[in-house]
Backbone of each chain as ProteinMPNN parsed JSONL, in Angstrom:
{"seq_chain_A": "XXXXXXXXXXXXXXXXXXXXXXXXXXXXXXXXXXXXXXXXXXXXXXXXXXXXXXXXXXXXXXXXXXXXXXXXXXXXXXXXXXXXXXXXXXXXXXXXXXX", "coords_chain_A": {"N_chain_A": [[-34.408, -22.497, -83.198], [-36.731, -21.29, -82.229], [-37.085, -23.716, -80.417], [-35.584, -22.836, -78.288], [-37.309, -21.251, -76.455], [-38.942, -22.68, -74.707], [-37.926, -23.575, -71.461], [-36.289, -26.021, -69.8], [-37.421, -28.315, -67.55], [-37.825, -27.069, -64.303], [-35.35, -28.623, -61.846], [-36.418, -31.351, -59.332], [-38.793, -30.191, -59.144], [-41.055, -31.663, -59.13], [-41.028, -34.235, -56.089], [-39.607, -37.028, -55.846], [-41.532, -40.408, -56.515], [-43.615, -41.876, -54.278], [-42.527, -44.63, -51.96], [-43.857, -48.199, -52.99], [-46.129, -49.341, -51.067], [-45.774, -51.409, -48.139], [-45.7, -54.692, -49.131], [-46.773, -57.951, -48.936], [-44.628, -60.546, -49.787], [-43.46, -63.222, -51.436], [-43.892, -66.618, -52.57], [-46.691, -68.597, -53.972], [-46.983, -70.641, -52.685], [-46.149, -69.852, -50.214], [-47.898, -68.289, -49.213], [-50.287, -70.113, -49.008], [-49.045, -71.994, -47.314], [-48.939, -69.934, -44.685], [-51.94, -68.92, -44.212], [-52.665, -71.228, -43.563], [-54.373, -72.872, -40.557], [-55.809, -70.491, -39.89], [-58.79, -67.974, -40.93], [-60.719, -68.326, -43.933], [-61.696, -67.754, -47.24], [-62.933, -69.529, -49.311], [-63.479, -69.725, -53.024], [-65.901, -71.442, -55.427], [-66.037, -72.589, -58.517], [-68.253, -72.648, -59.484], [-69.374, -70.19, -57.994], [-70.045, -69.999, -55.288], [-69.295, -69.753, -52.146], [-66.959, -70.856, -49.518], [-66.649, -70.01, -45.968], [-64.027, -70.488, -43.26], [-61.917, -72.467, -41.627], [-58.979, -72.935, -42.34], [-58.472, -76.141, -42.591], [-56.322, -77.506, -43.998], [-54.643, -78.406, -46.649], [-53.986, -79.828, -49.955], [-51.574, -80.825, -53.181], [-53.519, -81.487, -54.743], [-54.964, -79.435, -54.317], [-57.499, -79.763, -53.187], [-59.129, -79.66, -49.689], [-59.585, -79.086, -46.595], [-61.616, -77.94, -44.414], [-62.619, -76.441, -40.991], [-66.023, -75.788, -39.168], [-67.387, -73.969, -40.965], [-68.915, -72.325, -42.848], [-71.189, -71.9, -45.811], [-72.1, -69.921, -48.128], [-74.86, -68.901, -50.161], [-75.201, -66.247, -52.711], [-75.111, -64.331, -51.067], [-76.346, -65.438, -48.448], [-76.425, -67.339, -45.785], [-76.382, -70.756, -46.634], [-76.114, -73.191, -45.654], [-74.17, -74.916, -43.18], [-71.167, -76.46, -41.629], [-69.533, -78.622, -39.568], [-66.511, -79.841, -40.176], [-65.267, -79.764, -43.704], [-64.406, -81.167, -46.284], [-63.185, -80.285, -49.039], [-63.302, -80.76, -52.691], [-60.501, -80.644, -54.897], [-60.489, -79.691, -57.409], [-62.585, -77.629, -57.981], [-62.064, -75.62, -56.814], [-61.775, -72.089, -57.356], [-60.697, -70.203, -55.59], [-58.856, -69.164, -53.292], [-58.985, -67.165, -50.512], [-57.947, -65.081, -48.304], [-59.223, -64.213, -45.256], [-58.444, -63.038, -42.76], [-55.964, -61.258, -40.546], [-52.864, -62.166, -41.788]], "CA_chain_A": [[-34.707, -21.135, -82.822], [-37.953, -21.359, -81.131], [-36.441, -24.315, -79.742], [-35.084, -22.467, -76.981], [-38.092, -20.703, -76.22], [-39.341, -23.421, -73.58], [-36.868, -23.66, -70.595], [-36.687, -27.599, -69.28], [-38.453, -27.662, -66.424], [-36.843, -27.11, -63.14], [-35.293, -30.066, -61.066], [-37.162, -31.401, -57.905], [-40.031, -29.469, -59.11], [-41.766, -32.843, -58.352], [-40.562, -35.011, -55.544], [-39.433, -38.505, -56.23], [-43.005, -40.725, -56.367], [-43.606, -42.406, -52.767], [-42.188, -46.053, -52.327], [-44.949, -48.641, -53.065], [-47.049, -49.256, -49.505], [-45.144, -52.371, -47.538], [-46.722, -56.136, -49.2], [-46.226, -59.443, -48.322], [-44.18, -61.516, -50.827], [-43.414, -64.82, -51.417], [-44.675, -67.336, -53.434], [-48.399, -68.938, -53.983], [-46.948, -71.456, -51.758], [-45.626, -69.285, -48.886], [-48.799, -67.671, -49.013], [-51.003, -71.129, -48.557], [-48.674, -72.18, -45.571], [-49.202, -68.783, -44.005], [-53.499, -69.444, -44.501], [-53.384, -73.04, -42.579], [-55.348, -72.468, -39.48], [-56.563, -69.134, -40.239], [-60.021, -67.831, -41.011], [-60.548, -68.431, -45.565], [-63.011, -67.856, -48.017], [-62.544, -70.64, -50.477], [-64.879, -69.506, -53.483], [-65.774, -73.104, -56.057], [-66.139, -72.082, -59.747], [-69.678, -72.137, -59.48], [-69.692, -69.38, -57.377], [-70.233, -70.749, -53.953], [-68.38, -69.303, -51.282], [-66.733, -71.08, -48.358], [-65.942, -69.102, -45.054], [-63.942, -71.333, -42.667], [-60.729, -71.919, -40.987], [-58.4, -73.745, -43.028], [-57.341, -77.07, -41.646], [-54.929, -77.976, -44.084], [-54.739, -78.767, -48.151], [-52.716, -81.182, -50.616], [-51.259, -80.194, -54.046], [-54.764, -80.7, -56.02], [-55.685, -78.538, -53.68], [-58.036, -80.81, -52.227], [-59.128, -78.054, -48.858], [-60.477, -79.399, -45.318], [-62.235, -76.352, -43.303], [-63.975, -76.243, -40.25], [-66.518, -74.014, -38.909], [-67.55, -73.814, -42.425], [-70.069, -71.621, -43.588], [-72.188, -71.875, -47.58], [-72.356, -68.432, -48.852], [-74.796, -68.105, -51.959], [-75.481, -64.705, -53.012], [-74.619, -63.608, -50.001], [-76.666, -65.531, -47.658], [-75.899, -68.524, -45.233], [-77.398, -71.67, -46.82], [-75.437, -74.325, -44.992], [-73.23, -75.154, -42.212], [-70.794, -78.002, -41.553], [-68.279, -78.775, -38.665], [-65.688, -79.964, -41.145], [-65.493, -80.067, -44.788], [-63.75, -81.524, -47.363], [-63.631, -79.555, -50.676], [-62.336, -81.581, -53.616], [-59.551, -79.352, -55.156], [-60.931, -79.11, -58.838], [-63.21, -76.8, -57.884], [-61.535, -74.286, -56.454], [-61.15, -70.917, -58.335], [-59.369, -69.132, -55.129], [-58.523, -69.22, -51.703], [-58.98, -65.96, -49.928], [-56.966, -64.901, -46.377], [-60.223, -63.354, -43.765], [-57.885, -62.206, -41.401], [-54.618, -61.102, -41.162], [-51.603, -63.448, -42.239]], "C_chain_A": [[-35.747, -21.094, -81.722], [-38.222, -22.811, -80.293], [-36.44, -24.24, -78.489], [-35.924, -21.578, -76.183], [-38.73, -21.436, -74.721], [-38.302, -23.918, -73.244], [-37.181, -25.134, -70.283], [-36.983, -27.861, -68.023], [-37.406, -27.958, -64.89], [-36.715, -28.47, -62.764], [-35.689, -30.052, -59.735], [-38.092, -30.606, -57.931], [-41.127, -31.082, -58.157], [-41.371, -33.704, -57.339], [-40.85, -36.404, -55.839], [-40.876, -39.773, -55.607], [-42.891, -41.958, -54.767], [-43.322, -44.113, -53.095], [-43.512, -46.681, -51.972], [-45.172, -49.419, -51.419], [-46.381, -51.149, -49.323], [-46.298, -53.491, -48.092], [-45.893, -56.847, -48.807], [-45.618, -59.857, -49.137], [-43.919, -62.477, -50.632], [-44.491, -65.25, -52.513], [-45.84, -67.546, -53.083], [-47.864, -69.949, -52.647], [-46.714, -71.153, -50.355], [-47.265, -68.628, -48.517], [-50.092, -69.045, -48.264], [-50.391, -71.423, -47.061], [-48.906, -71.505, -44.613], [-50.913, -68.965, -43.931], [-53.417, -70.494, -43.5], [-53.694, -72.592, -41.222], [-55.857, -71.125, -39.143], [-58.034, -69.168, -40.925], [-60.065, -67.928, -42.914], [-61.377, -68.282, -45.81], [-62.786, -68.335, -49.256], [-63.936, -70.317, -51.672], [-64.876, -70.661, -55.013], [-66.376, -72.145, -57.754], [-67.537, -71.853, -60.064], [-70.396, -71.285, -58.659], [-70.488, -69.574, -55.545], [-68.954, -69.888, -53.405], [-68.61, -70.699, -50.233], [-66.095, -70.822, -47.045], [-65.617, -70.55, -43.688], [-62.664, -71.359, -42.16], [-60.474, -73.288, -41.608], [-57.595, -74.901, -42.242], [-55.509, -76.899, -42.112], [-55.558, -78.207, -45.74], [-53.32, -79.315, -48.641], [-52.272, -80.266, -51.702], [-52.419, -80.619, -54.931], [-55.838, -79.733, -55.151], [-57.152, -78.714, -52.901], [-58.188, -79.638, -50.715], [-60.243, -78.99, -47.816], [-60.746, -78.279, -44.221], [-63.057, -77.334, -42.29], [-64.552, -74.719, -39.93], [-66.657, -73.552, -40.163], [-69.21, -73.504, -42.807], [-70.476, -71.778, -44.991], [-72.741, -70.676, -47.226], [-72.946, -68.496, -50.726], [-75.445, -67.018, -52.124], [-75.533, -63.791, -51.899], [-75.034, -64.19, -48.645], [-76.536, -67.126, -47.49], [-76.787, -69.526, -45.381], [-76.824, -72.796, -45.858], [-74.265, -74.158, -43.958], [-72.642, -76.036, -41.815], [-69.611, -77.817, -40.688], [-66.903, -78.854, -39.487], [-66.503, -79.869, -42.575], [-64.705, -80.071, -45.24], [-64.042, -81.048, -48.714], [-62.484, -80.437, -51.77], [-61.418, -80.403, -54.684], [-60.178, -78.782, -56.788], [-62.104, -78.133, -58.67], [-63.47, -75.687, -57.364], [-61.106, -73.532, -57.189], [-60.315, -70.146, -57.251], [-59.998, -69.193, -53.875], [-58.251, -67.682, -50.728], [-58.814, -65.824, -48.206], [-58.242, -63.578, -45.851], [-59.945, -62.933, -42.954], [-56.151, -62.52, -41.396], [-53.466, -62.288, -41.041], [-50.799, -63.25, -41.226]], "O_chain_A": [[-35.535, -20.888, -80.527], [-39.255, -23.047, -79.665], [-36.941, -25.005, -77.664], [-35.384, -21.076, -75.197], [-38.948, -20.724, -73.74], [-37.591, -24.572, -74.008], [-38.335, -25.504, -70.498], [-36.298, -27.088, -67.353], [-36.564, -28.817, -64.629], [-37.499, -29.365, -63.079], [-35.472, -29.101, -58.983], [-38.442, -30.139, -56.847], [-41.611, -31.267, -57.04], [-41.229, -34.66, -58.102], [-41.96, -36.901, -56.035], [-41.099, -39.915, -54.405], [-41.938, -42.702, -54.535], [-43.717, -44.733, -54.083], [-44.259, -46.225, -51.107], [-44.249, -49.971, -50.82], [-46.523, -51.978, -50.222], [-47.478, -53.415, -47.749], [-44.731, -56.686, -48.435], [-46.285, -59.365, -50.047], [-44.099, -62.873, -49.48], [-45.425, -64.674, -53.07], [-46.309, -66.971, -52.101], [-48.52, -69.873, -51.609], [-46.976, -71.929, -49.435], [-47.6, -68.607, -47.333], [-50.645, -68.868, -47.179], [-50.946, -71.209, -45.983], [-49.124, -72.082, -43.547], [-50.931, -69.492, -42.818], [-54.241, -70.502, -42.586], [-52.947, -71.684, -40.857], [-56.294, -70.851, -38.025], [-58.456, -70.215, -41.418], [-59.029, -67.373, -43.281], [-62.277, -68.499, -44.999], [-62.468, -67.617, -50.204], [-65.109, -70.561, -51.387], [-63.831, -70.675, -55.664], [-67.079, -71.134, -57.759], [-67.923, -70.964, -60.823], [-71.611, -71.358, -58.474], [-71.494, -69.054, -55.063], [-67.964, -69.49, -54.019], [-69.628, -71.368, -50.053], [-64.998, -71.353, -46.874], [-66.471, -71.33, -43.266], [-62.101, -70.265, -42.175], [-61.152, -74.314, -41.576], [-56.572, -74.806, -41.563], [-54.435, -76.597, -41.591], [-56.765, -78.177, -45.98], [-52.185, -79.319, -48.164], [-52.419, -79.059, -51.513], [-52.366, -80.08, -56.036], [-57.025, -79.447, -55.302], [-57.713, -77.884, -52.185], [-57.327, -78.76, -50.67], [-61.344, -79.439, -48.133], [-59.978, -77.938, -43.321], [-63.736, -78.347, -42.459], [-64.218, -73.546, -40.091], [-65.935, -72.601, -40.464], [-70.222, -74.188, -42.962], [-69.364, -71.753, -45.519], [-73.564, -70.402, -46.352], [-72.368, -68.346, -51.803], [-76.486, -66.936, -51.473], [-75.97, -62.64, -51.919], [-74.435, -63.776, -47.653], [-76.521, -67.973, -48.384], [-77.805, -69.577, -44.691], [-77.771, -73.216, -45.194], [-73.497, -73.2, -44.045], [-73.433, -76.894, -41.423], [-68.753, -76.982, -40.973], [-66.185, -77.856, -39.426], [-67.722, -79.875, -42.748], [-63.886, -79.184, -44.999], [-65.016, -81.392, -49.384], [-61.279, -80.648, -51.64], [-61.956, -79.374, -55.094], [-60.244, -77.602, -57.134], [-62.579, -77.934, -59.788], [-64.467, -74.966, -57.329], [-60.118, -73.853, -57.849], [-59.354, -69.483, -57.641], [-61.171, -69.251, -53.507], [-57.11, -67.373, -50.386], [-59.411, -66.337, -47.26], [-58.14, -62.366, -46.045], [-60.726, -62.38, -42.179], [-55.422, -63.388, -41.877], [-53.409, -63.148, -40.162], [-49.772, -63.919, -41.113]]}, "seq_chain_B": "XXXXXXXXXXXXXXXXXXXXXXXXXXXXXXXXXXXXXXXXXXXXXXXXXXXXXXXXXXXXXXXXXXXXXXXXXXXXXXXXXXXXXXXXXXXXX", "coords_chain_B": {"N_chain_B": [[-59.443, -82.685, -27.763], [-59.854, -81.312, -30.532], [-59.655, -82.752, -33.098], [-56.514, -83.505, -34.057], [-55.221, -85.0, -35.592], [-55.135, -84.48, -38.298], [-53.495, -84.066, -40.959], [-53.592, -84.028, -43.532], [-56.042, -83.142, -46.325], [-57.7, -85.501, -47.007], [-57.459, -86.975, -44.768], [-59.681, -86.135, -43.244], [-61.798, -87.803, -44.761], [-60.922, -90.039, -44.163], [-61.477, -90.681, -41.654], [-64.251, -90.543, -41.081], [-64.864, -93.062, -42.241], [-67.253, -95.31, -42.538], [-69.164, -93.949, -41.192], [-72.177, -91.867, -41.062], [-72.114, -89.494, -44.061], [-72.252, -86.029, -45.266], [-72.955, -85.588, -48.885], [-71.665, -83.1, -51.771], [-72.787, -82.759, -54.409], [-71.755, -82.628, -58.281], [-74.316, -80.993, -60.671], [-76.237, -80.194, -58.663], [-77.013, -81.985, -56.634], [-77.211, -83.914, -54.023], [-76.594, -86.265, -51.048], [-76.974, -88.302, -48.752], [-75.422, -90.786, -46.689], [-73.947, -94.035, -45.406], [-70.293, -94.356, -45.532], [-68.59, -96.371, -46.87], [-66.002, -97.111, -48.668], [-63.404, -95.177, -50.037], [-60.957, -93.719, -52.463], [-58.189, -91.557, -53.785], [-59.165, -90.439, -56.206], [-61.543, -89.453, -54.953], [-63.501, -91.142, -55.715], [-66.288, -92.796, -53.909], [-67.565, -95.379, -52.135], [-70.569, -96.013, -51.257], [-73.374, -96.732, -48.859], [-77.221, -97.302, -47.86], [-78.236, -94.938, -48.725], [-79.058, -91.76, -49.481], [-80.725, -89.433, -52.106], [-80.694, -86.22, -52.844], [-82.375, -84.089, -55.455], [-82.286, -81.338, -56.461], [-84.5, -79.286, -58.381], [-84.093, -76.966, -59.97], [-86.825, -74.21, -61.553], [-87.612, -71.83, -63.594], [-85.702, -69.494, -63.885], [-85.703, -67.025, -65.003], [-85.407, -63.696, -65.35], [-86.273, -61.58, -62.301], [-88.215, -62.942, -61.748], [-89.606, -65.298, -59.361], [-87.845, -68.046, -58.574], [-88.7, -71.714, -58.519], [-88.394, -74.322, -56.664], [-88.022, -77.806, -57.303], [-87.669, -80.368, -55.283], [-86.424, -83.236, -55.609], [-85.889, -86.699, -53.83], [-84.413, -89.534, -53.174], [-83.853, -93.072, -52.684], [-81.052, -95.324, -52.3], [-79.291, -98.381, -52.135], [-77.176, -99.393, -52.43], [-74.077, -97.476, -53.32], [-71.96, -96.611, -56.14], [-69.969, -93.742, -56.309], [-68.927, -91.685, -59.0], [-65.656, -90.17, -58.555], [-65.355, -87.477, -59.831], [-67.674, -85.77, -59.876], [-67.924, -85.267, -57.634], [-68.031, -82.264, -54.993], [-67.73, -81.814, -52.453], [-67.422, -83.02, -48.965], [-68.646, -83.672, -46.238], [-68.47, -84.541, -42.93], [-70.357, -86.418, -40.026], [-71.559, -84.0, -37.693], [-68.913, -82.789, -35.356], [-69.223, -81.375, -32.974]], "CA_chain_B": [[-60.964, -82.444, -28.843], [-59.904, -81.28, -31.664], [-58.363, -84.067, -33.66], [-54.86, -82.857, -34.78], [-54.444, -86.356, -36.446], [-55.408, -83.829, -39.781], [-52.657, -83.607, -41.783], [-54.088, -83.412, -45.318], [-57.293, -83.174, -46.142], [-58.064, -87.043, -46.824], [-57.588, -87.58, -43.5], [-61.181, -85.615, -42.704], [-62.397, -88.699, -45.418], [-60.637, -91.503, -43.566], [-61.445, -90.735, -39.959], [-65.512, -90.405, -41.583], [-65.517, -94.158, -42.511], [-68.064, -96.123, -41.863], [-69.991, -92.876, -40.611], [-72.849, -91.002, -42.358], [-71.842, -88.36, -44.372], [-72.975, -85.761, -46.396], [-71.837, -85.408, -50.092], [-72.368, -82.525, -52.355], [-72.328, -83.752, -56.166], [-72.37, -81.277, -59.704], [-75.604, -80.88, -61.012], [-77.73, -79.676, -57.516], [-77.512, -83.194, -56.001], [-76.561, -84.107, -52.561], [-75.987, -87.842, -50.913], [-76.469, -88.789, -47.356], [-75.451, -92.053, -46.792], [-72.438, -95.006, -44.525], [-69.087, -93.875, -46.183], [-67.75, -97.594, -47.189], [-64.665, -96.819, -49.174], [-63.215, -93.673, -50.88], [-59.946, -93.56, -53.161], [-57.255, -90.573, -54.253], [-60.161, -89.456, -56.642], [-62.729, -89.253, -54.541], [-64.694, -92.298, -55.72], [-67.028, -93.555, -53.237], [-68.805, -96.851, -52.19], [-72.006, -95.85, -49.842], [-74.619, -97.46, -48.612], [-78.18, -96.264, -47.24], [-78.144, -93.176, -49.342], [-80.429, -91.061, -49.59], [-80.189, -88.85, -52.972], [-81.303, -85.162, -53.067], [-81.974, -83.445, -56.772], [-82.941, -79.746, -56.762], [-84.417, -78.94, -59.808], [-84.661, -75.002, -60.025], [-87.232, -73.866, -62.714], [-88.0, -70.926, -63.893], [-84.551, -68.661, -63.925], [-85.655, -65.945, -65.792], [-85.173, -62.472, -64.164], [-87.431, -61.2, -62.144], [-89.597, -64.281, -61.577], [-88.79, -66.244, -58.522], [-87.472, -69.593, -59.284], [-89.298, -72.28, -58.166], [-86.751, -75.221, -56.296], [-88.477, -78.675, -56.62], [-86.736, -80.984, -54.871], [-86.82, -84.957, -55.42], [-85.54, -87.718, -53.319], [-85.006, -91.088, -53.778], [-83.044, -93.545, -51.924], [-79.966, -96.339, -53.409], [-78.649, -99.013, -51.337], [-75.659, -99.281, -52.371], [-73.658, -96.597, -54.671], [-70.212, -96.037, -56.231], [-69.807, -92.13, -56.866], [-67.204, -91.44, -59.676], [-65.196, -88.856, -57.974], [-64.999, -86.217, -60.503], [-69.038, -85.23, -59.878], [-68.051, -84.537, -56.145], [-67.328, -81.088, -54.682], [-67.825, -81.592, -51.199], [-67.994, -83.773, -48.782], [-69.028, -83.345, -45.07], [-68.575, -86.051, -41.838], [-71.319, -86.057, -39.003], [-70.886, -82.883, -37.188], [-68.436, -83.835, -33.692], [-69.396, -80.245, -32.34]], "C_chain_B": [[-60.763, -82.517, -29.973], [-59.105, -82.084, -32.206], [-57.464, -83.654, -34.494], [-54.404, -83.664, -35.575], [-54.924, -85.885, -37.905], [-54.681, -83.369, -40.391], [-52.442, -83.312, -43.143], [-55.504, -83.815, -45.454], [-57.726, -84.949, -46.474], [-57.965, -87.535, -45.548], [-59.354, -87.219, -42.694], [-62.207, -87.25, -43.524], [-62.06, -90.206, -44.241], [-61.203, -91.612, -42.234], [-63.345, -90.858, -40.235], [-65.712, -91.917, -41.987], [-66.458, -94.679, -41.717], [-69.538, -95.301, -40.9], [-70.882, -92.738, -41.586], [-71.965, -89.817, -42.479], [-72.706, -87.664, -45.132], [-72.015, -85.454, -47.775], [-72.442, -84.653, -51.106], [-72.0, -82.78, -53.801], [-72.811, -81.994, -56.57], [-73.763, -81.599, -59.806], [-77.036, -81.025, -60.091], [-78.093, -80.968, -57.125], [-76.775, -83.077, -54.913], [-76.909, -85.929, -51.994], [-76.21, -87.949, -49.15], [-76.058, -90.277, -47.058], [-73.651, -92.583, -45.413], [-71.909, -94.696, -45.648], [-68.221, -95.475, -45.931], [-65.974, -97.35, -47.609], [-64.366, -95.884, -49.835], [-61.294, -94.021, -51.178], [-59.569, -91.844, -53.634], [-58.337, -89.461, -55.286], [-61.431, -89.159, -56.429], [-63.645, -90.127, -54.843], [-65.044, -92.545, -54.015], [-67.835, -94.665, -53.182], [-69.158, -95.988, -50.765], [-72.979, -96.361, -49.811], [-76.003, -96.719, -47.962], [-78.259, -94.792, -47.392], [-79.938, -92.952, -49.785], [-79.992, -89.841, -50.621], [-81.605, -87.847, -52.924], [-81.459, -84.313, -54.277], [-83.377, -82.534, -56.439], [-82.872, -79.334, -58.049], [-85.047, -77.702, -59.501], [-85.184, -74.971, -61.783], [-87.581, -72.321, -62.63], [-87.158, -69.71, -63.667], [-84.517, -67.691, -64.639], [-85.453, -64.698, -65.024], [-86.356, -61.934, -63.906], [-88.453, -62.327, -61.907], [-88.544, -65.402, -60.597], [-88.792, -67.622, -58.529], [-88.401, -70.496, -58.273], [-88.23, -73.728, -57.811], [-87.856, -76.558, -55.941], [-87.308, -79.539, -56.285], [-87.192, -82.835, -54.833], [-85.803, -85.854, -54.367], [-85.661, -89.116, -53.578], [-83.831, -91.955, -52.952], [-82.371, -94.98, -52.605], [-79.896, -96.784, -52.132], [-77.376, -99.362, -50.951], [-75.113, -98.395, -53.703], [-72.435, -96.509, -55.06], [-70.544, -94.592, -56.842], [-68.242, -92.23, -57.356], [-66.647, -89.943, -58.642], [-65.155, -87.573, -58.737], [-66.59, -85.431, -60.438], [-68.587, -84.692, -58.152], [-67.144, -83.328, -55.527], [-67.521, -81.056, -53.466], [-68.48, -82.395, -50.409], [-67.865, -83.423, -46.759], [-69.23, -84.734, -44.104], [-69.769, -85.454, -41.264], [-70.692, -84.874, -38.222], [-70.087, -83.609, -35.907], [-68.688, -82.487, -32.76], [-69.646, -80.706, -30.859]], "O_chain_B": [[-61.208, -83.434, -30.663], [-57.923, -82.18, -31.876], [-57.717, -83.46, -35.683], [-53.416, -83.43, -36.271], [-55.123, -86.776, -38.731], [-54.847, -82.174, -40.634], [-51.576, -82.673, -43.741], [-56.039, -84.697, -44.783], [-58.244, -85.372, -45.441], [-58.467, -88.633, -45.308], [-59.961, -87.896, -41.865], [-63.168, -87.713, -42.908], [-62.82, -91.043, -43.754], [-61.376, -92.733, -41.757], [-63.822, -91.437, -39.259], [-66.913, -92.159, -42.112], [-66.535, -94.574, -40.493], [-70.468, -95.795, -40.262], [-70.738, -93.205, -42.715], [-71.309, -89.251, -41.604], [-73.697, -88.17, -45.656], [-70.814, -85.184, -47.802], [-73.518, -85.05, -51.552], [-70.842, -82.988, -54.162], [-73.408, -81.028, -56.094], [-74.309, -82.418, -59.067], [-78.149, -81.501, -60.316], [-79.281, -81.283, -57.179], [-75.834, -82.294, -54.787], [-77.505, -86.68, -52.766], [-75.293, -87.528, -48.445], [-76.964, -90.978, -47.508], [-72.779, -91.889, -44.89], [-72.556, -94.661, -46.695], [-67.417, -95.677, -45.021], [-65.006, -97.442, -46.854], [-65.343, -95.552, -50.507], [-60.531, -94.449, -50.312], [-60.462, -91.014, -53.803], [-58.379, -88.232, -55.242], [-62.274, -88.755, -57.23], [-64.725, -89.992, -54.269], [-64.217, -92.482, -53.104], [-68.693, -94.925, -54.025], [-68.532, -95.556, -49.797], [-73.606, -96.505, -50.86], [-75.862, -95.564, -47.56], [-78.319, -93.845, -46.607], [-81.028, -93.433, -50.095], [-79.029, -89.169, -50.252], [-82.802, -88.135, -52.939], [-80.502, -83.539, -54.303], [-84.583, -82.713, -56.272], [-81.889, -79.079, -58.744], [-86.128, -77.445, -58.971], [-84.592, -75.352, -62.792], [-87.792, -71.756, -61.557], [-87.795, -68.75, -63.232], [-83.422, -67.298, -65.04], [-85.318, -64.888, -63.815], [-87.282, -61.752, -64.697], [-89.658, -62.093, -62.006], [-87.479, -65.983, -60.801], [-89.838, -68.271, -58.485], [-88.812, -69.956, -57.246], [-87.4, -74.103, -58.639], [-88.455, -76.632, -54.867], [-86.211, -79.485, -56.841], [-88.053, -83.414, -54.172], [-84.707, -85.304, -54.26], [-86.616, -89.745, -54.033], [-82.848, -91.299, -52.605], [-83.065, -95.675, -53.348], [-80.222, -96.126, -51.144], [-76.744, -99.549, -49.911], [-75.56, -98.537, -54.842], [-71.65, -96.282, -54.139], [-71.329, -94.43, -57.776], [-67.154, -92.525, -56.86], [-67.304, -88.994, -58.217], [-64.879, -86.563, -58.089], [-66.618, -84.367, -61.058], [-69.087, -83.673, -57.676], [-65.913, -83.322, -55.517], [-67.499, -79.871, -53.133], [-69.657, -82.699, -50.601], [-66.851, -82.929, -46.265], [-69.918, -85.712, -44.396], [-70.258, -84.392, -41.648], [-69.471, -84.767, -38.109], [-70.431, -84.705, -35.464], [-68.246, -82.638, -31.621], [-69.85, -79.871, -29.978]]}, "name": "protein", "num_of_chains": 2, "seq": "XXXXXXXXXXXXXXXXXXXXXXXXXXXXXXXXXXXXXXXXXXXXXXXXXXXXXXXXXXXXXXXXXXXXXXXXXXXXXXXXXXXXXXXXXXXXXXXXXXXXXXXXXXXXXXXXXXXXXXXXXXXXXXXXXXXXXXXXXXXXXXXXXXXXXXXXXXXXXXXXXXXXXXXXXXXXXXXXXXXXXXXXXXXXXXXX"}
């Protein structure tokens, strides 16, 4: 009875929700290849940042930058032409400029 | 200039033999020293090292830590590889 009391609500009252904003896809791996000689911020589980331009890395992730900045707590303790980061101590590899 | 012969990162280790390097170890140590030999896990044999240990005291909040720093120098060292997070050639800038 009082059922029919509330009408079902018009159609196209709302327009259909906007398609999600253009990303990149691909795998973790398409994403690393895309990174190699680009600008990175490699940050080491102990909270260390490293800002640098990615030579090149293995599968333990093993990571040779130059132009390599030491970021702790925000400010530049160190500086090194190259560097070799041993891969176990990488929590994540971050893209500084566009892919 | 730039040496392109870098095709995975062990190659930044191999082309560093026989050089000083620097080497940053766990527990707030650091290493300068001749880069003898280095293996897949990062072991090292170095010589003429020079060993840096930053001992930070006083980490409470609010009270600024105090960073002594010791030195001490080895002649010859093997570093297990699993203490090392970073290791740095002479700059070629």
């Amino acid at each position: 009875m009082d059922d029919e009391s509330t009408p079902p609500p018009p159609p196209d009252e709302h327009a259909p929700p906007p398609p999600p904003p253009q990303t990149h896809t691909g795998s973790p791996t398409d994403f690393l290849k895309g990174v190699v000689g680009k600008r990175v911020i490699v940050r080491l589980t102990s909270g260390v940042d490293y800002c640098g331009v990615l030579q090149c890395l293995d599968g333990y992730m093993n990571i040779a930058l130059e132009q390599t900045e030491e970021h702790v707590n925000g400010a530049i303790t160190n500086r090194y032409g190259d560097a070799f980061i041993r891969g176990n101590n990488v929590l994540y590899i971050s893209a500084a400029e566009a892919i | 200039m730039e040496p392109s012969s870098i095709q995975e990162p062990f190659d930044l280790i191999r082309l560093s033999l026989s050089e000083r390097v620097f080497v940053k170890l766990r527990g707030d140590r650091e290493l300068t020293g001749i880069l003898h030999a280095y293996d897949g896990h990062m072991n090292l044999i170095m010589s003429d090292v020079e060993e840096t240990i930053m001992l930070v005291e006083g980490d409470q909040p609010g009270v600024a830590p105090t960073v002594n720093v010791a030195k001490r120098k080895l002649d010859m060292l093997f570093v297990r590889g699993d203490g090392v997070i970073l290791v740095s050639p002479p700059s070629r800038t």
